[in-house]
Backbone as a printed PyTorch tensor [residue, N CA C, xyz], in Angstrom:
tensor([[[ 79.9170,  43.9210, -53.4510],
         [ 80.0790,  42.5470, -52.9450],
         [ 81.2520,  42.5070, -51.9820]],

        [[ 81.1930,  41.6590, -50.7680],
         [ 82.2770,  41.8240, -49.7970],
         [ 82.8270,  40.3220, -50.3760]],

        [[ 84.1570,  40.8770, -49.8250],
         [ 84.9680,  39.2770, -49.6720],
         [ 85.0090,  38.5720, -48.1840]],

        [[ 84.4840,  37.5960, -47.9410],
         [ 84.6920,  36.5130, -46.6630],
         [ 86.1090,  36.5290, -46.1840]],

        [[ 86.8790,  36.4780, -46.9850],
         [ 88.1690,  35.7660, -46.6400],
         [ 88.3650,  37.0570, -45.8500]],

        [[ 88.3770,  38.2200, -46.3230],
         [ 88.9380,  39.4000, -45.7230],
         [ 88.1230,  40.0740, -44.2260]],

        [[ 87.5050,  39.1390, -44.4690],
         [ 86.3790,  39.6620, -42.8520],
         [ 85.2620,  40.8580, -43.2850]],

        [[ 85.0160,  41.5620, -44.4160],
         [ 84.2750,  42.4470, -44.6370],
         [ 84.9300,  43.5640, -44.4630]],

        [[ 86.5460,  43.6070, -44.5080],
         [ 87.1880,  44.7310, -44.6210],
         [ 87.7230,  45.4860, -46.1760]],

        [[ 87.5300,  44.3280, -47.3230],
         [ 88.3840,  44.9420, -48.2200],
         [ 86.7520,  44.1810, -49.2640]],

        [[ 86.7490,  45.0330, -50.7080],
         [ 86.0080,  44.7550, -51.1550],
         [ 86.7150,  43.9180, -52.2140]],

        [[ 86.0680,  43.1500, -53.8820],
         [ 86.4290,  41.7990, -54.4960],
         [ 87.3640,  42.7170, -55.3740]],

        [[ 86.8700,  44.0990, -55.4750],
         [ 88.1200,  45.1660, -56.1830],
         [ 89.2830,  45.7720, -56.1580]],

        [[ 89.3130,  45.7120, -54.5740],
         [ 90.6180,  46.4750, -54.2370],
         [ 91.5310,  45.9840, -53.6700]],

        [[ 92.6660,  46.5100, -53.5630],
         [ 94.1370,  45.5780, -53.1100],
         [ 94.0460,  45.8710, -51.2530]],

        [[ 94.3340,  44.7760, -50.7260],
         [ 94.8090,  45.2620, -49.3280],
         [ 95.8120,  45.5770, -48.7830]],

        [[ 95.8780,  46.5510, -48.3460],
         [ 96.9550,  47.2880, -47.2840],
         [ 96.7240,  47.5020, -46.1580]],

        [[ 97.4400,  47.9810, -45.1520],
         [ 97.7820,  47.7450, -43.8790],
         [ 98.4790,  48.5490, -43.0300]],

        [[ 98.1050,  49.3600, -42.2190],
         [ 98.6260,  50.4170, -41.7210],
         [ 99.9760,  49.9210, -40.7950]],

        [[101.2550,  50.4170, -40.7310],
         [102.1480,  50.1350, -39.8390],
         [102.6650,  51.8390, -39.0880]],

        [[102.7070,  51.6940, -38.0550],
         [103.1250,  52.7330, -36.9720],
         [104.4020,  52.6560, -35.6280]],

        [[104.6820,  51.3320, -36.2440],
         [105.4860,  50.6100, -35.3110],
         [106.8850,  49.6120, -36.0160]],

        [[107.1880,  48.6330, -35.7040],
         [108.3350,  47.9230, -36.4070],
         [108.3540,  48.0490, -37.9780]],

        [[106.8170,  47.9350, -38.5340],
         [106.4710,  48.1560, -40.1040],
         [107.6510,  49.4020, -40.5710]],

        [[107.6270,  50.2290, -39.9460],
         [108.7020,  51.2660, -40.4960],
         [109.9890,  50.9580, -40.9140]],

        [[110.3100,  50.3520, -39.8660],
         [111.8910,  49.6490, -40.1270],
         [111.6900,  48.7480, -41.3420]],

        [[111.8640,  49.0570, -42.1650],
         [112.2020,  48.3680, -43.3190],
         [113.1160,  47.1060, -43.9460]],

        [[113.8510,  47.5710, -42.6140],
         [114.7560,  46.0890, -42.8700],
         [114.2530,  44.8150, -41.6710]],

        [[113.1120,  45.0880, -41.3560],
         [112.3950,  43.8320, -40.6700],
         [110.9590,  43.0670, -41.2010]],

        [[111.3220,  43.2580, -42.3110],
         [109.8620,  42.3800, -43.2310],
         [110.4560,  42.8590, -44.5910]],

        [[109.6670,  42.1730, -45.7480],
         [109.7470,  42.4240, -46.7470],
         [108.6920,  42.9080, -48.2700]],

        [[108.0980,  43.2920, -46.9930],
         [107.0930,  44.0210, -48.1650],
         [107.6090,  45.0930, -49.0160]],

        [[107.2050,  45.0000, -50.1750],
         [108.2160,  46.0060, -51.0300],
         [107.3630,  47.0520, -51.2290]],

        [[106.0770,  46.7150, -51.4000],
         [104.9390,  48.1510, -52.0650],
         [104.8090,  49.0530, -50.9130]],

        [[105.1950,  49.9060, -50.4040],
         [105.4510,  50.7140, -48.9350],
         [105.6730,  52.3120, -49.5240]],

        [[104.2140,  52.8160, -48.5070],
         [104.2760,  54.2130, -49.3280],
         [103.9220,  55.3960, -47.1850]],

        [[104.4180,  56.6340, -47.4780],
         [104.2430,  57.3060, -46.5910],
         [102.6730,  57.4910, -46.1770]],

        [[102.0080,  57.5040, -45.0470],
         [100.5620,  57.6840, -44.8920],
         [100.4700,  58.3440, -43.3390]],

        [[ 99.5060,  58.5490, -42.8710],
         [ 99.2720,  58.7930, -41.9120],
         [ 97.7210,  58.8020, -41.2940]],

        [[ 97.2290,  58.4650, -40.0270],
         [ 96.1240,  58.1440, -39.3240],
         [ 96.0330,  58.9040, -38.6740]],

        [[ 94.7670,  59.5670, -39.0720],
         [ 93.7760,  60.7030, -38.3110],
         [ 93.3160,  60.0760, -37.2570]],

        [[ 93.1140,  60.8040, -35.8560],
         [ 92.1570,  60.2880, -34.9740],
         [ 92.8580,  59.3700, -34.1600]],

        [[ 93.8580,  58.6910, -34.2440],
         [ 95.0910,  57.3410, -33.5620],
         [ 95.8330,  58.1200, -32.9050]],

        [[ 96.8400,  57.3750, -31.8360],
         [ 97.9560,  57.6640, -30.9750],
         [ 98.3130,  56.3580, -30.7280]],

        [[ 99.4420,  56.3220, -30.5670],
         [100.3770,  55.0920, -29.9910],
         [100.0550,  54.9140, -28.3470]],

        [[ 99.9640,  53.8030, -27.7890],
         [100.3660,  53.2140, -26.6650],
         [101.0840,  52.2960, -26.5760]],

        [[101.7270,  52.4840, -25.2610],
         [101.9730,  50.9180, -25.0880],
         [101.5890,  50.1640, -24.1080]],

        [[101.6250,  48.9340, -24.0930],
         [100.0970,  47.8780, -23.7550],
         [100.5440,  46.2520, -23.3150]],

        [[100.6940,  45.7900, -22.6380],
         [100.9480,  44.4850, -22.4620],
         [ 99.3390,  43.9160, -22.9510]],

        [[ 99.8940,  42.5710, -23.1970],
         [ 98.4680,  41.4740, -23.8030],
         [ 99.2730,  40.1770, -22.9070]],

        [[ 98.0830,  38.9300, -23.0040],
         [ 98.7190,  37.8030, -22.6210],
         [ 99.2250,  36.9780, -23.5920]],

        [[ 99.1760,  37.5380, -24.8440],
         [ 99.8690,  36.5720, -25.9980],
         [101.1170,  36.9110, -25.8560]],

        [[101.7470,  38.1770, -25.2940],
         [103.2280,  37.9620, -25.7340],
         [103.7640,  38.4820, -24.1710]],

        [[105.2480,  38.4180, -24.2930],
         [105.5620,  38.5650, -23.0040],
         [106.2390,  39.9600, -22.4460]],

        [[106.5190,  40.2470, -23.6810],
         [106.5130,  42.1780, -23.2440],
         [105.1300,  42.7890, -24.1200]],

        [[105.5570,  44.2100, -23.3360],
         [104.4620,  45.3460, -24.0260],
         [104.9020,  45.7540, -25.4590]],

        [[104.1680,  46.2170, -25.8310],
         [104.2110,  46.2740, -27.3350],
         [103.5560,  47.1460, -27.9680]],

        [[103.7980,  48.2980, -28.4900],
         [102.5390,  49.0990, -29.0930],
         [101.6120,  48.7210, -29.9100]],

        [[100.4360,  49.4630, -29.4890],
         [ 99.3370,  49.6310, -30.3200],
         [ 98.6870,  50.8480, -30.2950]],

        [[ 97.9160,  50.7930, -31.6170],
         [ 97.0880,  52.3080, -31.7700],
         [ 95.3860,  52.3480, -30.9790]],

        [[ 95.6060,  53.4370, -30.2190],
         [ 94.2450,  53.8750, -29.7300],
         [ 93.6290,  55.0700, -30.0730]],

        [[ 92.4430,  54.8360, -30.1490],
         [ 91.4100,  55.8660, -30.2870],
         [ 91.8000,  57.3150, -30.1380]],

        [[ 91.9700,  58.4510, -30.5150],
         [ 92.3570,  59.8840, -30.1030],
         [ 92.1390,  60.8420, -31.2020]],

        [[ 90.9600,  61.4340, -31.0200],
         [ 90.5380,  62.7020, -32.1760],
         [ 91.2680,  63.6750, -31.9860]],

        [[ 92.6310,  63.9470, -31.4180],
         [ 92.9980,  64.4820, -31.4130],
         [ 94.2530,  64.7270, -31.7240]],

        [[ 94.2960,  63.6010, -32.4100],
         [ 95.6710,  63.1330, -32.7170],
         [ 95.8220,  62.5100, -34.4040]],

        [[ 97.3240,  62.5230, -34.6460],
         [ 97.7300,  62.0990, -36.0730],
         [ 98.6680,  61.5470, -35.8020]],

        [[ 98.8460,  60.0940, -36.7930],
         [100.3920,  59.5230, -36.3690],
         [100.9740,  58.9070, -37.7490]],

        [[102.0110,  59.2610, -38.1220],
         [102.5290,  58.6660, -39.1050],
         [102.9710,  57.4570, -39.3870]],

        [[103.1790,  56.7360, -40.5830],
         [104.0950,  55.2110, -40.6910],
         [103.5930,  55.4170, -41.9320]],

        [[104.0150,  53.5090, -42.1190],
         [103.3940,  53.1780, -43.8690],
         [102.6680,  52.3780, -43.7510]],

        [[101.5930,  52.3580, -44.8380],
         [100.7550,  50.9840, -45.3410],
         [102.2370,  50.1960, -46.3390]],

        [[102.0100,  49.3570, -46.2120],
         [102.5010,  47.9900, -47.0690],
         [100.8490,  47.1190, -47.3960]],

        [[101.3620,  46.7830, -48.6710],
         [100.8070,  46.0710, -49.4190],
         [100.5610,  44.5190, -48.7070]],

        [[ 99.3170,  43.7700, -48.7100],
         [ 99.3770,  42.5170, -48.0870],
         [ 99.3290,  41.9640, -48.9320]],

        [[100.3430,  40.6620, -48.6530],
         [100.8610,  40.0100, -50.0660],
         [100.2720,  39.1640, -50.6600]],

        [[ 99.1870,  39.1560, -51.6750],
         [ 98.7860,  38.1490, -52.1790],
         [ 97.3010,  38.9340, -51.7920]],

        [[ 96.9900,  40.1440, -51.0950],
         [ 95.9250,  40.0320, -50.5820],
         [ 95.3460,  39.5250, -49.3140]],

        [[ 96.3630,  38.3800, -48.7080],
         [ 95.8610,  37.4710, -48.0360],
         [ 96.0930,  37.7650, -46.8060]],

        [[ 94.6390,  38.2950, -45.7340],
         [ 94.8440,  38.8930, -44.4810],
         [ 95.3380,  37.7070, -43.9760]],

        [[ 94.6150,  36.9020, -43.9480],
         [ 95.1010,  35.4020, -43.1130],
         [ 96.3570,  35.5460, -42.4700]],

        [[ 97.2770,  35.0270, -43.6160],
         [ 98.9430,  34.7700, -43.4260],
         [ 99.6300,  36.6440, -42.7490]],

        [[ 98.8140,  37.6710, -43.0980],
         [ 99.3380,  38.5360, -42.2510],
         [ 98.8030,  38.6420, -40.9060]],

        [[ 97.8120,  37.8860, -40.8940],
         [ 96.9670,  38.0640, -39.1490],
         [ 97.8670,  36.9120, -38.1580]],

        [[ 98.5640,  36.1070, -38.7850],
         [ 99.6410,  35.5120, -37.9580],
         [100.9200,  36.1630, -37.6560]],

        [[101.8470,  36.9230, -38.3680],
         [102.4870,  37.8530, -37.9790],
         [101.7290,  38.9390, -36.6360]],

        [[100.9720,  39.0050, -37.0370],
         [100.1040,  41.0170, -36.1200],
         [ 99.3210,  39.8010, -34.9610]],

        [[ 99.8500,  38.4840, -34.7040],
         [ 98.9170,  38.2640, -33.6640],
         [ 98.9990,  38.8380, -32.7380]],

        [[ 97.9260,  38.7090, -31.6970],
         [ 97.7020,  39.5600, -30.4910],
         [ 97.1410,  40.6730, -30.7170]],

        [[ 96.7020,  41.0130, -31.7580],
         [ 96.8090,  42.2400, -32.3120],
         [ 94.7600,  41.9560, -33.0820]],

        [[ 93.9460,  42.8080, -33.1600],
         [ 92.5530,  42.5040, -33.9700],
         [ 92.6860,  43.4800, -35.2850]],

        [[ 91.9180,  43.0960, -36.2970],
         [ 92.4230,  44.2920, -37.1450],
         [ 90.9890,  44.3390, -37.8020]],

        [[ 91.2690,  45.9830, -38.0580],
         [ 90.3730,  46.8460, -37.9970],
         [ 90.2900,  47.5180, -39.1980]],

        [[ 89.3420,  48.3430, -39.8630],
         [ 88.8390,  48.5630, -40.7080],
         [ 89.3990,  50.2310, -41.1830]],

        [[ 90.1570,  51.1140, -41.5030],
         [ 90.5500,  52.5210, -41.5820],
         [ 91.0430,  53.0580, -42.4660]],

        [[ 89.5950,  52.4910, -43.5220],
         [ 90.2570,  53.5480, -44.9150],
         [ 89.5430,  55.1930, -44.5710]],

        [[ 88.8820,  55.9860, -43.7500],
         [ 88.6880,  56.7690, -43.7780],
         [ 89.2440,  57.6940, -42.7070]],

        [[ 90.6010,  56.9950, -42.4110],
         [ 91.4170,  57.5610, -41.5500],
         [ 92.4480,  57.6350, -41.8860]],

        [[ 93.0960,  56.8870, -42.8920],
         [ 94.3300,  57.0420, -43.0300],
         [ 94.9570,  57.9000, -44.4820]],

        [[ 95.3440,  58.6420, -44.8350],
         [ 95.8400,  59.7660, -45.8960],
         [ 96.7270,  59.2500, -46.4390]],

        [[ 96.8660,  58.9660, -48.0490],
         [ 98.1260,  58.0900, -48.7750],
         [ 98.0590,  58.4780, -49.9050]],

        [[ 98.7450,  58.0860, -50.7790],
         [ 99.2230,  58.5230, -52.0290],
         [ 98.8530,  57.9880, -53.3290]],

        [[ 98.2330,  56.7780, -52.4010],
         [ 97.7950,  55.2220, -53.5110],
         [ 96.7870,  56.0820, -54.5900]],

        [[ 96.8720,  55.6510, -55.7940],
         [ 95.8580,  56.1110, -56.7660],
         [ 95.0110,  54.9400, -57.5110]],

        [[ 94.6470,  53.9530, -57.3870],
         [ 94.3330,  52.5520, -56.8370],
         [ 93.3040,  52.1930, -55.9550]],

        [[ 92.0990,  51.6730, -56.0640],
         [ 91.4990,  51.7160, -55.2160],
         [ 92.3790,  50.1680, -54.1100]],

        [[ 91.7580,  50.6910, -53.0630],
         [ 92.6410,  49.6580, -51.6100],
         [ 91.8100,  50.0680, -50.7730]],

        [[ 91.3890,  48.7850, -49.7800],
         [ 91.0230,  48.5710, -48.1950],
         [ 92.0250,  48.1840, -47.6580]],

        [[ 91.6160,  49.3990, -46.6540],
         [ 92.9500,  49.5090, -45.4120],
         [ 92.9820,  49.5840, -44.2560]],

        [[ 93.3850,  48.6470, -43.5150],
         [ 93.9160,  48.2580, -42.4720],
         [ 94.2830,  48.8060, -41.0160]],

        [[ 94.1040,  48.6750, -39.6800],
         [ 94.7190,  49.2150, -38.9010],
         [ 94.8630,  47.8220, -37.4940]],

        [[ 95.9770,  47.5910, -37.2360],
         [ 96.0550,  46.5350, -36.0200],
         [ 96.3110,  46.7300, -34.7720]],

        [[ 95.6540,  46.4450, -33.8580],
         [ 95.4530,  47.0330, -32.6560],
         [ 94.9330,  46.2240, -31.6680]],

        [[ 95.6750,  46.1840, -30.4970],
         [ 95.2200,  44.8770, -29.5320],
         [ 93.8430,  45.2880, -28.5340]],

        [[ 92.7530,  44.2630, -28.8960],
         [ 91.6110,  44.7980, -28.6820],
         [ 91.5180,  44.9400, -26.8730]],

        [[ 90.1370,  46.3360, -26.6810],
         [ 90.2990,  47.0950, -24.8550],
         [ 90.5750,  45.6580, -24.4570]],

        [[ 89.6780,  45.2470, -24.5340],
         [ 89.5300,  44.1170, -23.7330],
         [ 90.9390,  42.6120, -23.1170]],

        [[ 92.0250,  43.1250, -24.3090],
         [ 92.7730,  41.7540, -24.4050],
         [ 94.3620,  42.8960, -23.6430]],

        [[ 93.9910,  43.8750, -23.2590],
         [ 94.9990,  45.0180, -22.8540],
         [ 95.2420,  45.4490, -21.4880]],

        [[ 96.4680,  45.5890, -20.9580],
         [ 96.5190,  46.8350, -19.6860],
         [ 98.2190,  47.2060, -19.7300]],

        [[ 98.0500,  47.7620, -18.8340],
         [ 99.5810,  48.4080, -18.1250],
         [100.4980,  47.4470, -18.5000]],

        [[101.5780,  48.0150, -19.0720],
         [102.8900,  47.1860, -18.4870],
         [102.9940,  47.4260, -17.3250]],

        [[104.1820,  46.2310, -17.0320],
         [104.4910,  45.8520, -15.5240],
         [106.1800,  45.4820, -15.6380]],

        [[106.8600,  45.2500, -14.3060],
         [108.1640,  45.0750, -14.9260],
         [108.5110,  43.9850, -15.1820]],

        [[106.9590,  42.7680, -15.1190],
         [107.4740,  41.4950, -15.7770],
         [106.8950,  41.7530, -17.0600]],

        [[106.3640,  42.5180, -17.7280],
         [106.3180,  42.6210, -19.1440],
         [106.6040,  44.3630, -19.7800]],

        [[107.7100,  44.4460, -20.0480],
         [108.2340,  45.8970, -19.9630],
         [108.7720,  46.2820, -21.2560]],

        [[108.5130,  47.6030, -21.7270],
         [109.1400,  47.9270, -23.3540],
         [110.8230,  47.5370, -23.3290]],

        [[110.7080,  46.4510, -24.5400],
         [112.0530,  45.8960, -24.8570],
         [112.9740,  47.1210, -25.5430]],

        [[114.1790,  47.4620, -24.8480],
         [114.8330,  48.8470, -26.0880],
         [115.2400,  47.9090, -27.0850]],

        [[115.6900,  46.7080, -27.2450],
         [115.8730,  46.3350, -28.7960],
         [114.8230,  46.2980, -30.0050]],

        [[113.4080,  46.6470, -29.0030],
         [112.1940,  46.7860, -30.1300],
         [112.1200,  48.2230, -29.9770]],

        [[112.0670,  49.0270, -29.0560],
         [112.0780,  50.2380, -29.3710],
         [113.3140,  51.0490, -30.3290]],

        [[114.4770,  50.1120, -30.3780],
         [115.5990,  50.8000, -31.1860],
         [115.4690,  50.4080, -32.7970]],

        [[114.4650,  49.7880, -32.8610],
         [114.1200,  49.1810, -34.7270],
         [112.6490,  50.1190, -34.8760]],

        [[112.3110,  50.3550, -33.8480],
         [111.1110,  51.3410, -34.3730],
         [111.5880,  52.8150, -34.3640]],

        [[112.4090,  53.5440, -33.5810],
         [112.8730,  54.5600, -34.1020],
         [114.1190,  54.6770, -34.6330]],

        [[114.7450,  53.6420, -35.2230],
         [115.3890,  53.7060, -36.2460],
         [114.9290,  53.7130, -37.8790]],

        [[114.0190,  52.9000, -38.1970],
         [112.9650,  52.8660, -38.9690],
         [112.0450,  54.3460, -38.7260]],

        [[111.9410,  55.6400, -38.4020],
         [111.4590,  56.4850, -38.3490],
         [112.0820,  57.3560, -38.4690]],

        [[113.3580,  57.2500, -37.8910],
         [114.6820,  58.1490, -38.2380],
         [115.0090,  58.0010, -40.1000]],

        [[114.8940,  57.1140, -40.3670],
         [114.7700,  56.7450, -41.8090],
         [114.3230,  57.3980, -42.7100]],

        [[113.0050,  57.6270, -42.1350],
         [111.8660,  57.5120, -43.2930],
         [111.0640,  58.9780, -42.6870]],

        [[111.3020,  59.8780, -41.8120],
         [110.8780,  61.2310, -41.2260],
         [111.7340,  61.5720, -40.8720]],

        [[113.2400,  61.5120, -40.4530],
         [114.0000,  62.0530, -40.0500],
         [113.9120,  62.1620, -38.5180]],

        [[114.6610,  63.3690, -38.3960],
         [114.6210,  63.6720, -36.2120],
         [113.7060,  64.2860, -36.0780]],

        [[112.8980,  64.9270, -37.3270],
         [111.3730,  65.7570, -36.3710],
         [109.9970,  64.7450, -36.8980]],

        [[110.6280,  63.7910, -37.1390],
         [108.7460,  62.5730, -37.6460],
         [109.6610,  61.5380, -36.2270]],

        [[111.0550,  61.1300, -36.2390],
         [111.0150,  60.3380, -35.2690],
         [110.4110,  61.1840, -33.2550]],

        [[110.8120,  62.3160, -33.3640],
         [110.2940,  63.2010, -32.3070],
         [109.1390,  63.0820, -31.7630]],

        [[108.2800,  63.3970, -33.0430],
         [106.6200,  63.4330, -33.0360],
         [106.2860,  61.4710, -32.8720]],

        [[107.2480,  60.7240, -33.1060],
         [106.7530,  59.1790, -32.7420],
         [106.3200,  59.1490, -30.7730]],

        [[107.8580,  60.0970, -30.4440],
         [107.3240,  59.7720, -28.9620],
         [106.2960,  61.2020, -28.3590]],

        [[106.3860,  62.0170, -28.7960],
         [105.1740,  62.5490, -28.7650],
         [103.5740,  62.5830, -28.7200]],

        [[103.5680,  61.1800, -30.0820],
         [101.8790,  60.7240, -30.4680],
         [102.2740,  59.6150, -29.5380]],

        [[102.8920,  58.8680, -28.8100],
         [102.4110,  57.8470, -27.8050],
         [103.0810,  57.7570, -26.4870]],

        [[101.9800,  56.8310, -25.9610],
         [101.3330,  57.4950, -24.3050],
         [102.1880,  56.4110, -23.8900]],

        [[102.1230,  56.0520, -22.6260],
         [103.0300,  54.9980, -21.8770],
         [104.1050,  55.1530, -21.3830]],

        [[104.6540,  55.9810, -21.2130],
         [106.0260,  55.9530, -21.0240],
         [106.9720,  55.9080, -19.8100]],

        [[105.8030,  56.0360, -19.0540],
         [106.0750,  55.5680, -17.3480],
         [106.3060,  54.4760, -17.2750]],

        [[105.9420,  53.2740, -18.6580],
         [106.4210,  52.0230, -18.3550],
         [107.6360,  51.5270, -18.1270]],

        [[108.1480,  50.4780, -17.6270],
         [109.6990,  50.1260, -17.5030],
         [110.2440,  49.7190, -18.5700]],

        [[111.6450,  50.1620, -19.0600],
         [112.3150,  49.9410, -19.9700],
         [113.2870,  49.0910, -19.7580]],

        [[113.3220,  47.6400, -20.4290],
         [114.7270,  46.6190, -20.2370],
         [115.3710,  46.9270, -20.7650]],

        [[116.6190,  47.2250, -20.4560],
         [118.2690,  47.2800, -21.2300],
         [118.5240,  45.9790, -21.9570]],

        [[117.6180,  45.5660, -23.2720],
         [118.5080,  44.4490, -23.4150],
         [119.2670,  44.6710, -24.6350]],

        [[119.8970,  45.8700, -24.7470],
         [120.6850,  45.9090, -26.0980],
         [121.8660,  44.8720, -25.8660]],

        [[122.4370,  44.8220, -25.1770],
         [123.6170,  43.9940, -25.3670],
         [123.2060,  42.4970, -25.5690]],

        [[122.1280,  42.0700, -25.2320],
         [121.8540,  40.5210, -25.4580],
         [119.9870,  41.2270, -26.1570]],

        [[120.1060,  41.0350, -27.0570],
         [118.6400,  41.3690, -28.1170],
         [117.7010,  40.4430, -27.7950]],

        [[116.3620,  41.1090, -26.6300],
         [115.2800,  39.5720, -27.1910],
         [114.4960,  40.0030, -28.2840]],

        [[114.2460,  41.1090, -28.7320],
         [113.2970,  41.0630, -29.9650],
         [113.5660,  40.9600, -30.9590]],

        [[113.5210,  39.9410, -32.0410],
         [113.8920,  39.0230, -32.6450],
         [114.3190,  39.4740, -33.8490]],

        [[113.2470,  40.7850, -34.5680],
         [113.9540,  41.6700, -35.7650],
         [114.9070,  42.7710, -35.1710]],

        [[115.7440,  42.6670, -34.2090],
         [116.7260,  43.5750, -33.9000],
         [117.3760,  43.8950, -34.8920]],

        [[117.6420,  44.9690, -34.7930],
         [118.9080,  45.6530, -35.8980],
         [120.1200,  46.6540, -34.3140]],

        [[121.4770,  46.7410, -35.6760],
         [121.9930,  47.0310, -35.1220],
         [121.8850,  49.0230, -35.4430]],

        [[121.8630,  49.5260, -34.1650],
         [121.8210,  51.0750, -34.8600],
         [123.0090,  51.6790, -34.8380]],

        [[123.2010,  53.0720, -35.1800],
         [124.8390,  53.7020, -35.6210],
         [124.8000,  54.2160, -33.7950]],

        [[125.8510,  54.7470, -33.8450],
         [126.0560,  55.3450, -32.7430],
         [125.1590,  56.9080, -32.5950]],

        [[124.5350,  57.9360, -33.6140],
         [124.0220,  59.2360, -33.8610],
         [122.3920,  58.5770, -33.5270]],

        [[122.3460,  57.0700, -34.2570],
         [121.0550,  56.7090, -33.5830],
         [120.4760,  56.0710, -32.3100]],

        [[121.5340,  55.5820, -31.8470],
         [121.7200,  55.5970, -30.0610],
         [121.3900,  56.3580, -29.3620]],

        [[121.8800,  57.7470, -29.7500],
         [122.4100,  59.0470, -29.1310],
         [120.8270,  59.6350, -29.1490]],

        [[120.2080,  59.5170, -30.2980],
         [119.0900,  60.5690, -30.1580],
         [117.5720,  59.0030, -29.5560]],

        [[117.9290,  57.9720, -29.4220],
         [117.0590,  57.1710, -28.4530],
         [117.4260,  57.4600, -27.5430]],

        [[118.2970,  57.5330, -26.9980],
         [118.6430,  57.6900, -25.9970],
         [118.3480,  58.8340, -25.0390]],

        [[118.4020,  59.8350, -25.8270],
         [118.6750,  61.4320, -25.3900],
         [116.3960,  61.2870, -25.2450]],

        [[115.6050,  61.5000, -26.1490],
         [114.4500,  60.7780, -25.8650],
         [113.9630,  60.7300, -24.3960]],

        [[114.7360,  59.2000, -24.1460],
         [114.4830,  58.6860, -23.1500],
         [114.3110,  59.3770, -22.2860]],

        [[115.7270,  60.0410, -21.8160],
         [116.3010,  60.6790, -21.0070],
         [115.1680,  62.1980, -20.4840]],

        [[115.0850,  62.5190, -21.8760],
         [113.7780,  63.8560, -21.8020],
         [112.8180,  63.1960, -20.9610]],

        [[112.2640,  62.1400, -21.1250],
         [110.5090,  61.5190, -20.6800],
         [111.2390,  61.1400, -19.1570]],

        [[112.7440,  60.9410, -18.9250],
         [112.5640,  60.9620, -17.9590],
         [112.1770,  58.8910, -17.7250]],

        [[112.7220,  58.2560, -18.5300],
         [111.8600,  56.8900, -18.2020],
         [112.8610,  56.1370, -17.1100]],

        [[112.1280,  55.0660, -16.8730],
         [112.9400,  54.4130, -15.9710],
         [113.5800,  52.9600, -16.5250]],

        [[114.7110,  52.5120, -16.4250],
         [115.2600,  51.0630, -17.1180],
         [115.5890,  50.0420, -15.9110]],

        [[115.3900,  48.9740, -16.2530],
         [115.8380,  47.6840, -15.7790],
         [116.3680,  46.8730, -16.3130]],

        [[117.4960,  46.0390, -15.8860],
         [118.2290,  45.1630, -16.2040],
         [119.4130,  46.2190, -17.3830]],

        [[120.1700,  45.0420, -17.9050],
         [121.6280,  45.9400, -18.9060],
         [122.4390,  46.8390, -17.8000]],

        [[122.8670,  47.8160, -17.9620],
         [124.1100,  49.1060, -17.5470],
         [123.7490,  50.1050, -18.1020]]])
């Protein structure tokens, strides 16, 4: 028997979870507590402007050739709803036979991803924010260390996009502050790919 509420993603038995590959890592920007290591067969990171928001923002695309790590978290209550307002912009998708976890529990699981159609290029009026890129590989530095945060910019594509300096004035809203060793290795990153920045010093 399917459940309605859940869109035909999770059945009336199992708990829902939710793949995160992105801010979900950082741990100190939500509060889901049930958060276990997993990883998605077949995915890669991009990054992607949409017209719901005003910078680019990752999402996972299609790639058999690829694996990318993060966590499922538990959706609270079950209730995709109230999490499909957080992940707006975002369609969510069906990937329990992609993603590898630890759960011993049966669970339908999750993957959010801004659909072809609602997607393209950043541009330098919508450009990867480093205060969102510094909570996603800080949150990876965490939880994989320097060779799972490595392989983050490795599994995703984009990187010719423009980068805003806005550390000193934060627009993305779960900013954290990072140490100086985690500066150093965003930074150093960067510097490898070679990206280009606008606006900040």
């Amino acid at each position: 028997m399917t459940c309605i509420k859940c869109y035909g993603i999770c059945s009336l038995m199992d708990h829902a979870y939710f793949f995160g590959y992105g801010s979900l890592v950082n741990r100190a920007t939500h509060s889901f507590s049930d958060t276990h290591h997993a990883t998605a067969k077949g995915w890669r990171r991009a990054w992607r402007q949409t017209s719901q928001r005003r910078a680019c923002y990752l999402t996972a695309v299609p790639d058999i050739t690829c694996e990318i790590s993060g966590l499922i978290a538990h959706v609270p209550n079950d209730d995709w709803a109230a999490l499909d307002i957080r992940e707006r912009g975002y369609a969510r998708l069906p990937a329990n036979s992609a993603i590898s976890h630890p759960l011993q529990t049966p669970a339908s699981l999750a993957i959010y991803a801004i659909a072809p159609e609602n997607q393209s290029d950043p541009t330098r009026e919508t450009p990867i924010l480093l205060s969102y890129l510094d909570v996603v590989i800080q949150g990876y530095l965490q939880e994989f260390g320097e060779d799972g945060a490595a392989q983050f910019f490795a599994t995703t594509s984009g990187w010719d996009a423009p980068v805003l300096n806005d550390r000193a004035s934060p627009v993305y809203p779960r900013h954290q502050v990072l140490t100086p060793a985690e500066t150093a290795f965003v930074d150093g990153q960067l510097a490898a790919l070679n990206v280009g920045f606008i606006g900040g010093s």
